[in-house]
Structure formats: structure tokens, C-alpha cells
C-alpha positions, 0 to 999 in steps of 0.5 A: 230065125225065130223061135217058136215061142217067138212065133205062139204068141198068145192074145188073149188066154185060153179058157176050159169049160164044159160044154154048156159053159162054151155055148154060154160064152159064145152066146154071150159075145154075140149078144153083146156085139149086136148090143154094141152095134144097136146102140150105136144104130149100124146093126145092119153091119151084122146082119149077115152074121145074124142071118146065118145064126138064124138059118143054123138055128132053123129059123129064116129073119126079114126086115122087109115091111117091118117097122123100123127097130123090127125083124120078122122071123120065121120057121125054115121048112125042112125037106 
């Protein structure tokens, strides 16, 4: 049977922050996961991911009748 150290291994370290730091850092990750999928032209692989950070944020996004390299973003109505 495994100890639980055996079992807590750790990938990456943990990281302490302020509140406002944590939100930087989420920030900055997903800024670079869609840099990386632009550059390499699959930035529909995260557009479901986009579009649920958009409806967090109050905003809706579209890419129908845009340009290519385009999104539409728009105000969600509150009810």
C-alpha cells in the first residue's frame, strides 16, 4: 500500500498571492492559450472557452457575418 506522500505528488508549485495578483495570472494564462491557438490558426478549439468567459463577464461574442480574424461582442441584457 502507498503512502500518502507516494500519492501528494505535486506538478507544478503552489503560488500565494493577493487577490488582484490571482486574477493577473489567471489572466495572463488565458491570454497566452489564445495567443498560442491564433498563431497557430485553431482558434476555434477555444472558442467555447471564450464564449463562457465573455457570458461571465456580461458580454455575448459572434463570429457570424464578420470578417475573417473578426468577433462581434455585444452587451448580455439583464433581466
Amino acid at each position: 500500500m502507498k503512502k500518502f506522500k507516494e500519492f501528494r505528488q505535486v506538478d507544478e508549485a503552489p503560488y500565494v498571492a493577493n487577490d488582484m495578483e490571482i486574477v493577473r495570472s489567471i489572466l495572463k494564462k488565458l491570454e497566452d492559450d489564445f495567443t498560442k491557438l491564433s498563431l497557430k490558426k485553431q482558434l476555434e478549439k477555444g472558442w467555447p472557452k471564450l464564449q463562457m468567459i465573455a457570458k461571465a463577464a456580461g458580454y455575448g461574442i459572434s463570429k457570424t457575418k464578420q470578417q475573417d480574424g473578426r468577433t462581434y461582442r455585444y452587451d448580455l441584457k439583464k433581466w
